[in-house]
DRENDO-1510 file (C-alpha; in Angstrom, 1 decimal, always signed):
<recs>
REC; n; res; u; v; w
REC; 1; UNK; +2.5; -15.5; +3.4 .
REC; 2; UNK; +1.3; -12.3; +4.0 .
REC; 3; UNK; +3.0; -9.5; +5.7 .
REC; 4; UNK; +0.8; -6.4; +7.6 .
REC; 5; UNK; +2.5; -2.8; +6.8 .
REC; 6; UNK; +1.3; +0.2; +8.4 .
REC; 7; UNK; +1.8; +4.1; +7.4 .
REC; 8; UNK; +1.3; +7.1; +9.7 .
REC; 9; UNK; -0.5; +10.1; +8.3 .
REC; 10; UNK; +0.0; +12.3; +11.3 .
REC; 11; UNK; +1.1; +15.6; +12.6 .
REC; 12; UNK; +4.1; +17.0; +14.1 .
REC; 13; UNK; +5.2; +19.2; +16.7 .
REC; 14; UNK; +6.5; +21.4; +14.5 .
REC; 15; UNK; +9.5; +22.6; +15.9 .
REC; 16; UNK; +9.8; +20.8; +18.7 .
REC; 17; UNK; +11.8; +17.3; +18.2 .
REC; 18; UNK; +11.7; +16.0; +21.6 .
REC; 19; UNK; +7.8; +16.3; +21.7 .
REC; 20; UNK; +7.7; +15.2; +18.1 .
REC; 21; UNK; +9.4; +11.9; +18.5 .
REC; 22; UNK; +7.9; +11.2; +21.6 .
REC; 23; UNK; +4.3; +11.1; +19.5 .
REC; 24; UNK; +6.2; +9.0; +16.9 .
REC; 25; UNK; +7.3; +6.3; +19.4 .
REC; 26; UNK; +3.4; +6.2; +20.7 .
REC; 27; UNK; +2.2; +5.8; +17.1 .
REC; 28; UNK; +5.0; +3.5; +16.3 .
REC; 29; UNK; +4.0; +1.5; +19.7 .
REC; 30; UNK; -0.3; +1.4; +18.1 .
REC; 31; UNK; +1.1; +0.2; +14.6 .
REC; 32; UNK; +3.1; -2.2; +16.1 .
REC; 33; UNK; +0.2; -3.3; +18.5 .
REC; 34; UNK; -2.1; -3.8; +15.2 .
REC; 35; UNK; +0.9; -6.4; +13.9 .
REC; 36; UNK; +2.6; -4.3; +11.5 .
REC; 37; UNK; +6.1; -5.0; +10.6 .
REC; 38; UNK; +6.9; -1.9; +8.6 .
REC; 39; UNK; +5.9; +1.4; +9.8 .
REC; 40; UNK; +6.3; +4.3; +7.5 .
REC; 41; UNK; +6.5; +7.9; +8.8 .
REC; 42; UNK; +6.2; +10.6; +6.7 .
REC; 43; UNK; +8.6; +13.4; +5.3 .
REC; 44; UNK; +10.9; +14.8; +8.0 .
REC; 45; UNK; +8.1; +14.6; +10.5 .
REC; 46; UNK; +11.1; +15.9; +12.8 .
REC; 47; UNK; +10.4; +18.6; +13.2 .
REC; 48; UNK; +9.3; +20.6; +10.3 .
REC; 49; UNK; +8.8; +20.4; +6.2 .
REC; 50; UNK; +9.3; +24.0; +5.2 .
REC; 51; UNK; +6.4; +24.5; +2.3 .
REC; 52; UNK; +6.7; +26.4; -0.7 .
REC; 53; UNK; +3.6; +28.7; +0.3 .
REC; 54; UNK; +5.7; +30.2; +3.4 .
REC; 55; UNK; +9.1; +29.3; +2.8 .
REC; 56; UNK; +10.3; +31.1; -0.3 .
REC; 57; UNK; +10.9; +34.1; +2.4 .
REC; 58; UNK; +13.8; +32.2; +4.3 .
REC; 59; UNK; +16.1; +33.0; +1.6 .
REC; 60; UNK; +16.3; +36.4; +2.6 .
REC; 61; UNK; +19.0; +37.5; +5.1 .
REC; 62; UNK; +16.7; +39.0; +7.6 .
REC; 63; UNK; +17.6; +38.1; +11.6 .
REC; 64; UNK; +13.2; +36.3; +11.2 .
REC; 65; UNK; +15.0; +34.1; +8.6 .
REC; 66; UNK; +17.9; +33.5; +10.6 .
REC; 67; UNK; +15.9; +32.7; +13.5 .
REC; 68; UNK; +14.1; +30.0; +11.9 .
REC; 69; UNK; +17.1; +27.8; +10.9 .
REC; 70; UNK; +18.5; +28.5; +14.4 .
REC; 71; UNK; +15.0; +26.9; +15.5 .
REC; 72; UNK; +15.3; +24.4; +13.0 .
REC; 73; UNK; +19.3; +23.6; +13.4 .
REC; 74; UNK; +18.0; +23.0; +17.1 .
REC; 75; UNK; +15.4; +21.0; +16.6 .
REC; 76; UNK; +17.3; +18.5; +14.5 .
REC; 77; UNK; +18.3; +15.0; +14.9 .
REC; 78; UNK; +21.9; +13.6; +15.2 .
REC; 79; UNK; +22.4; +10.5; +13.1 .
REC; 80; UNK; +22.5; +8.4; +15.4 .
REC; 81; UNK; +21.7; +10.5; +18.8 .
REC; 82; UNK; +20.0; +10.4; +21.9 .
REC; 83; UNK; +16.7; +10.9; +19.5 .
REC; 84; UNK; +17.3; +7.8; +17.2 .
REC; 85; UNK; +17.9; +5.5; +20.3 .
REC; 86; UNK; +14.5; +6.4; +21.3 .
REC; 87; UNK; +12.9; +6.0; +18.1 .
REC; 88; UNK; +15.0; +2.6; +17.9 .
REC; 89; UNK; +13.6; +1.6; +21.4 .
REC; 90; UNK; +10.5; +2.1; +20.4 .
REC; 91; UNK; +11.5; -0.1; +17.1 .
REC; 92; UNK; +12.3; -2.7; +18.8 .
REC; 93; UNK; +9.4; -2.5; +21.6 .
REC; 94; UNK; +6.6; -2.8; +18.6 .
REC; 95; UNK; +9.0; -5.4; +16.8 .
REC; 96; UNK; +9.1; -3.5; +13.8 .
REC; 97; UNK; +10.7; -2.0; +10.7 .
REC; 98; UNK; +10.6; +1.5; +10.9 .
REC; 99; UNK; +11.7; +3.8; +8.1 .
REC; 100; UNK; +10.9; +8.1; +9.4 .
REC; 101; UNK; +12.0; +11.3; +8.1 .
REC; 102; UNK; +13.9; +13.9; +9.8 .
REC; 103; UNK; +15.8; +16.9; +9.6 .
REC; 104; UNK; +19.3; +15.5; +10.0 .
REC; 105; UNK; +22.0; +17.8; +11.3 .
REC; 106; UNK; +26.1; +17.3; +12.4 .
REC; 107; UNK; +26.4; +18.8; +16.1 .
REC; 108; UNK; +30.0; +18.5; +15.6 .
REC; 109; UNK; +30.2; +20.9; +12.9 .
REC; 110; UNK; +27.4; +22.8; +12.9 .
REC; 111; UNK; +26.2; +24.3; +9.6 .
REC; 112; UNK; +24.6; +22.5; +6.9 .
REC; 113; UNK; +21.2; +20.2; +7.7 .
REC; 114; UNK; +19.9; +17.2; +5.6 .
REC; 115; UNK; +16.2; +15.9; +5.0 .
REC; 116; UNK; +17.0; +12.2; +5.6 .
REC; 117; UNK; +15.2; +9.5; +6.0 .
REC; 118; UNK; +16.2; +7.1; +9.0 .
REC; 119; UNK; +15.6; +3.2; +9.2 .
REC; 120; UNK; +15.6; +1.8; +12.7 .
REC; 121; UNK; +15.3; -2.2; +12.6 .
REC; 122; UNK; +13.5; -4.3; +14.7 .
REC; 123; UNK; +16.2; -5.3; +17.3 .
REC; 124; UNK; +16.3; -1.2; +17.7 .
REC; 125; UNK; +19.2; -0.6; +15.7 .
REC; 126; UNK; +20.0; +2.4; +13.5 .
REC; 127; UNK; +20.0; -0.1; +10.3 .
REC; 128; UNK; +21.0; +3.5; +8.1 .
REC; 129; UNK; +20.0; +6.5; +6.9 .
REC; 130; UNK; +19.5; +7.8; +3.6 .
REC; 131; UNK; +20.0; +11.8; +2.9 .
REC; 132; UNK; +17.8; +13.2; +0.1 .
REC; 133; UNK; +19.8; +13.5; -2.9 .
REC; 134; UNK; +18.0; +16.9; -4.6 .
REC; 135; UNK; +16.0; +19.5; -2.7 .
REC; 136; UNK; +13.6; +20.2; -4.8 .
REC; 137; UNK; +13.5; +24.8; -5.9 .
REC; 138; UNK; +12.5; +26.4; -2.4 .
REC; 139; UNK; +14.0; +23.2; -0.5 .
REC; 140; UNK; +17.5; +24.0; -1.4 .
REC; 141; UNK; +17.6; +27.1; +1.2 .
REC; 142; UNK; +17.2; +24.6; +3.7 .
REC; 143; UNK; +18.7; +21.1; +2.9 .
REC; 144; UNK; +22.7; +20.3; +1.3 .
REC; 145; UNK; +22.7; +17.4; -1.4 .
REC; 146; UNK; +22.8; +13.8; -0.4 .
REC; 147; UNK; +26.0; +11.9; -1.7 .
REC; 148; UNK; +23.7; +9.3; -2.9 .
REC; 149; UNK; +26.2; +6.5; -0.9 .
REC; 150; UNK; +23.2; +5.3; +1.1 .
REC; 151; UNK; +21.0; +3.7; -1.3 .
REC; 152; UNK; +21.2; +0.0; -0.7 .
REC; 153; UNK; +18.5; -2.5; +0.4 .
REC; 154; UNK; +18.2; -3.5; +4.3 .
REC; 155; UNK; +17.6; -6.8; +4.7 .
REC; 156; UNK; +14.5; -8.3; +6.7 .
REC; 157; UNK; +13.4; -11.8; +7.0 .
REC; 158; UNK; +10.0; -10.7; +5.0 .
REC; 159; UNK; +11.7; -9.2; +2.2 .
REC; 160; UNK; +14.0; -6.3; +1.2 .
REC; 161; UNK; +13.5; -3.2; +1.9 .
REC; 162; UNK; +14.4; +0.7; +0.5 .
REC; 163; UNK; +12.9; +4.0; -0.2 .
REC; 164; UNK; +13.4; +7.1; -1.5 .
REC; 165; UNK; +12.4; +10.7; -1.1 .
REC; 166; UNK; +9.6; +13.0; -2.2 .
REC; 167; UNK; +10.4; +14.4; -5.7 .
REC; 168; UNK; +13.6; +11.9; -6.4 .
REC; 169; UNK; +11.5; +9.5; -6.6 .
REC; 170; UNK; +10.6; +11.0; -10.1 .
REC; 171; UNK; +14.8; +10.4; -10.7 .
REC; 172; UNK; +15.0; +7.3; -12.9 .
REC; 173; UNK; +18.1; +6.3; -12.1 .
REC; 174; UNK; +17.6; +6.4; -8.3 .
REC; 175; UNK; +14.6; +4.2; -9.2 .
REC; 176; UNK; +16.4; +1.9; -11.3 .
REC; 177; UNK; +19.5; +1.4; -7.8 .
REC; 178; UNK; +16.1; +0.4; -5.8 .
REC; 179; UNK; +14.9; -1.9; -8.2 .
REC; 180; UNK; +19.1; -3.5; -9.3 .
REC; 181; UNK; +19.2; -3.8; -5.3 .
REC; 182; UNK; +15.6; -6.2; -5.5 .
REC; 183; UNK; +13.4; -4.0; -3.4 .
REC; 184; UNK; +10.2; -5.3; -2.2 .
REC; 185; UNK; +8.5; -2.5; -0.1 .
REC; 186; UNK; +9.3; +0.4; -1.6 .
REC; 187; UNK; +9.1; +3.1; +0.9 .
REC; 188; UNK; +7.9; +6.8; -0.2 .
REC; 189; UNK; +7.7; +9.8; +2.6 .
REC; 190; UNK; +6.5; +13.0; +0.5 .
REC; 191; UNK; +5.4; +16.7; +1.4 .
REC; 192; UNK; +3.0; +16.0; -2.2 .
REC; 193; UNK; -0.5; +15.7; -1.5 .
REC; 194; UNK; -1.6; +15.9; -5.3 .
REC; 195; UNK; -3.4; +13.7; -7.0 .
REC; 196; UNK; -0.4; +13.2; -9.4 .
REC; 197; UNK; +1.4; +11.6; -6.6 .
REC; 198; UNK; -1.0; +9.2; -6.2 .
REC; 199; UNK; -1.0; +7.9; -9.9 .
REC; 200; UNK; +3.1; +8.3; -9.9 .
REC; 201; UNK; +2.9; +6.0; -6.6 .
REC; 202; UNK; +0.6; +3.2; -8.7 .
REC; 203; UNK; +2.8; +3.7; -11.3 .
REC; 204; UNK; +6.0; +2.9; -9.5 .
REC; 205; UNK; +4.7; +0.0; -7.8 .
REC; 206; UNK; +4.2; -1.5; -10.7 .
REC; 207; UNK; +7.6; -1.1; -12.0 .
REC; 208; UNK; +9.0; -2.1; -9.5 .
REC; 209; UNK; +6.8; -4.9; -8.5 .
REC; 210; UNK; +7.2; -4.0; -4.7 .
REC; 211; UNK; +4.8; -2.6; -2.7 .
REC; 212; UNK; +4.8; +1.2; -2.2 .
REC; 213; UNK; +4.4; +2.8; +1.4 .
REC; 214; UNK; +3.9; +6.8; +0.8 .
REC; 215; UNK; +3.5; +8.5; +3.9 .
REC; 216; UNK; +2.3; +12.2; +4.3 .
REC; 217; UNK; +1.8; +14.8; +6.9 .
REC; 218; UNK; -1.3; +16.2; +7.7 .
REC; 219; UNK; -0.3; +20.0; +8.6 .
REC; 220; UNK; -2.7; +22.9; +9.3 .
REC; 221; UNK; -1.8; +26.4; +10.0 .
REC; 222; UNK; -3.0; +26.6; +13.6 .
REC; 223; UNK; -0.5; +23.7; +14.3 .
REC; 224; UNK; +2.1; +26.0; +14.2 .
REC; 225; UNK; +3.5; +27.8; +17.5 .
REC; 226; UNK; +2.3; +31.4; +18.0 .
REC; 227; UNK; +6.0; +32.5; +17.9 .
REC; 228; UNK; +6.7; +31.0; +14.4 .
REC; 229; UNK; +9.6; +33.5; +13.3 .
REC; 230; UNK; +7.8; +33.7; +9.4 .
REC; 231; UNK; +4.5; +34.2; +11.4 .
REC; 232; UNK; +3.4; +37.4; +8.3 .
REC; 233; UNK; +4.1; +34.8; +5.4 .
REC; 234; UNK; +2.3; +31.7; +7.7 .
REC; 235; UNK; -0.7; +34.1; +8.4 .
REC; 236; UNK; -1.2; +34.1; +4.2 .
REC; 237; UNK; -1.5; +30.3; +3.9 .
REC; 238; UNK; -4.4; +28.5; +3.3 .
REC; 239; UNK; -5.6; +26.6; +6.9 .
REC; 240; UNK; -4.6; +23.2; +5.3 .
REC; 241; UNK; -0.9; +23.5; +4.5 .
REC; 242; UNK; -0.6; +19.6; +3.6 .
REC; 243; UNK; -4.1; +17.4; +3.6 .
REC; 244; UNK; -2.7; +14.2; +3.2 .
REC; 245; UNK; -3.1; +11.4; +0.7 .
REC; 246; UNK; -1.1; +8.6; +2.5 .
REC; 247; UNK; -1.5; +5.1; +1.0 .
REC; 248; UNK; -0.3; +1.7; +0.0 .
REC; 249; UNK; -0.1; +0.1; -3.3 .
REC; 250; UNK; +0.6; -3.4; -4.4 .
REC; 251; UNK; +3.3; -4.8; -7.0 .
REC; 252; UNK; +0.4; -4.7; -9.8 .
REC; 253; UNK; -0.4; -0.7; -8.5 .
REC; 254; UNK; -3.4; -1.5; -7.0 .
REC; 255; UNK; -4.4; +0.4; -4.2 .
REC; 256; UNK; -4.7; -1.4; -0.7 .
REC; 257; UNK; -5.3; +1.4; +1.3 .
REC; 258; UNK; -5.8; +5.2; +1.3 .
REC; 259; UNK; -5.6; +8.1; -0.4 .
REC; 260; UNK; -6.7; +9.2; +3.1 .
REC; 261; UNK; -7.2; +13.3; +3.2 .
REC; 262; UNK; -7.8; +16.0; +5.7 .
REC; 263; UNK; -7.3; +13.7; +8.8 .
REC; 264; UNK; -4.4; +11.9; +11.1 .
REC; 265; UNK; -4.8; +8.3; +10.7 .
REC; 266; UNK; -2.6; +5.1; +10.3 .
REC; 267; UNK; -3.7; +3.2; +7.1 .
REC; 268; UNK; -3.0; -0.7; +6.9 .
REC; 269; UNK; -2.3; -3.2; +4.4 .
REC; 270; UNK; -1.6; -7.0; +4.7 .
REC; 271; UNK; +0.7; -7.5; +1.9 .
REC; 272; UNK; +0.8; -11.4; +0.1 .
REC; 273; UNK; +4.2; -11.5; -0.6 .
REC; 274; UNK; +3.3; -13.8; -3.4 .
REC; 275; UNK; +2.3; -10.9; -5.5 .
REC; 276; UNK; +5.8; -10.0; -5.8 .
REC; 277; UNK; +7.4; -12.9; -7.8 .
REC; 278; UNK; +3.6; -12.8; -9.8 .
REC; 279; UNK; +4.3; -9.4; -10.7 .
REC; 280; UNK; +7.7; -9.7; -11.6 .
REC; 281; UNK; +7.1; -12.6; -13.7 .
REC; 282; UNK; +5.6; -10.7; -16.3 .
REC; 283; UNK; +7.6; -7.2; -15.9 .
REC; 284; UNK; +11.0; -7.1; -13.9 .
REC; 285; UNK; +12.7; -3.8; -13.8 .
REC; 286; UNK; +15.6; -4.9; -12.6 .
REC; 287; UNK; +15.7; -8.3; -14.4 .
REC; 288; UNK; +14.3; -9.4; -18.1 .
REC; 289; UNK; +13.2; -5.8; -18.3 .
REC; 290; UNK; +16.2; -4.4; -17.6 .
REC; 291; UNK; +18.7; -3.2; -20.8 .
REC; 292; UNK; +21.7; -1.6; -19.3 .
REC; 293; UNK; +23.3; -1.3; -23.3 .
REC; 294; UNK; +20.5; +1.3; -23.7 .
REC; 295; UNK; +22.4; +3.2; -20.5 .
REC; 296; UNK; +24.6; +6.3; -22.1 .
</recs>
């Protein structure tokens, strides 16, 4: 049996939710129209992924730096909110797993915000949410910790899925919870366009015998608004903030499709789910491979 999976290299809005979510329900509705039945959206693609080459100047007190997060804190999701019903509808309208990143915020106490990645199942149901669990250096002035309480599997009639964030992917023991909970599409949203990615994204799919979905922005400079509050540091950047390098890899770390650079496009792979028990034959993680006396 094989299963078609699709992952969304695209650009935001930035700072602009309700125009960003409305493009992610119209490329959730063409992935969904090519058969897919997992769609992976990249890195809080709502509404903004501040990058290290502009962002280190946010940690400064200045009323620029305070403007941003207002503009971030308002462009923000609620978890669930009127946004994630619309993302579920459009879920449910391309019959589809969705798994998207956001910037997550609490309008009931307003204050701290979350990179999280939301899961919307195909009935159009908010199926969870995970928050990241470590901003990575810069990151930190931006995003609180996750509690790490919202790990576990989702289960679809395909398979089970999961995912983690960015740079905890590189945590082994958040790893080692996706492969314990039996994780077969392994979903990755990053802000890393490197070519180390790539190889870490191989390399993970084959330890986990799962296929990996790694989504990625593609972000210039002039698709920012003219009245970007950090417009001195933005005008320093290099034109291409984030270039890409979406793909999807197979339980033996294959490559099926991408790294695509330097372009919006949604990448596709039909995925024998055969490979999975194959793979894990010969190397399961979370099985025979698997020696929790060695844990300290």
């Amino acid at each position: 049996m094989a299963v078609r999976v699709a992952v969304v290299q695209a650009t935001p809005v930035v700072l602009d939710a309700e125009a960003t979510v409305a493009k992610a329900c119209d490329l959730i509705s063409e992935a969904g129209g090519a058969g897919a039945r997992l769609i992976a959206l990249p890195e809080v693609f709502v509404a903004l992924y501040p990058s290290s080459v502009w962002a280190h100047a946010s940690a400064r007190f200045g009323s620029d730096a305070s403007e941003l997060h207002r503009r971030l804190w308002a462009n923000s999701l609620d978890v669930p909110g009127p946004l994630t019903e619309r993302l579920g509808a459009a879920a449910r309208r391309a019959n589809a797993w969705v798994a998207i990143g956001v910037n997550e915020r609490d309008s009931s106490r307003p204050g701290t915000l979350w990179n999280t990645l939301v899961w919307l199942s195909p009935d159009g149901r908010l199926a969870g949410r995970h928050r990241k669990l470590m901003p990575t250096l810069h990151e930190r002035v931006f995003w609180g910790q996750g509690a790490g309480d919202d790990l576990g599997a989702h289960e679809a009639d395909f398979g089970r899925l999961g995912g983690l964030i960015c740079w905890e992917n590189f945590m082994p023991e958040a790893r080692q919870r996706l492969h314990r909970e039996g994780v077969d599409f392994y979903v990755a949203p990053t802000a890393d366009d490197r070519d180390i990615w790539v190889a870490a994204m191989r390399t993970f799919a084959f330890e986990a015998g799962a296929f990996v979905l790694s989504a990625v922005q593609y972000l210039r400079r002039d698709d920012f608004p003219d009245d970007f509050p950090l417009a001195e540091e933005l005008a320093g950047c290099p034109e291409e903030l984030l270039q890409g390098a979406s793909l999807i890899a197979d339980p033996w770390g294959n490559l099926l499709a991408g790294p695509v650079s330097g372009r919006e496009e949604i990448l596709y792979a039909d995925c024998d789910l055969g490979a999975i028990i194959a793979a894990r034959r010969v190397f399961d993680t979370g099985g025979h491979y698997r020696r929790p006396e060695l844990e300290l």
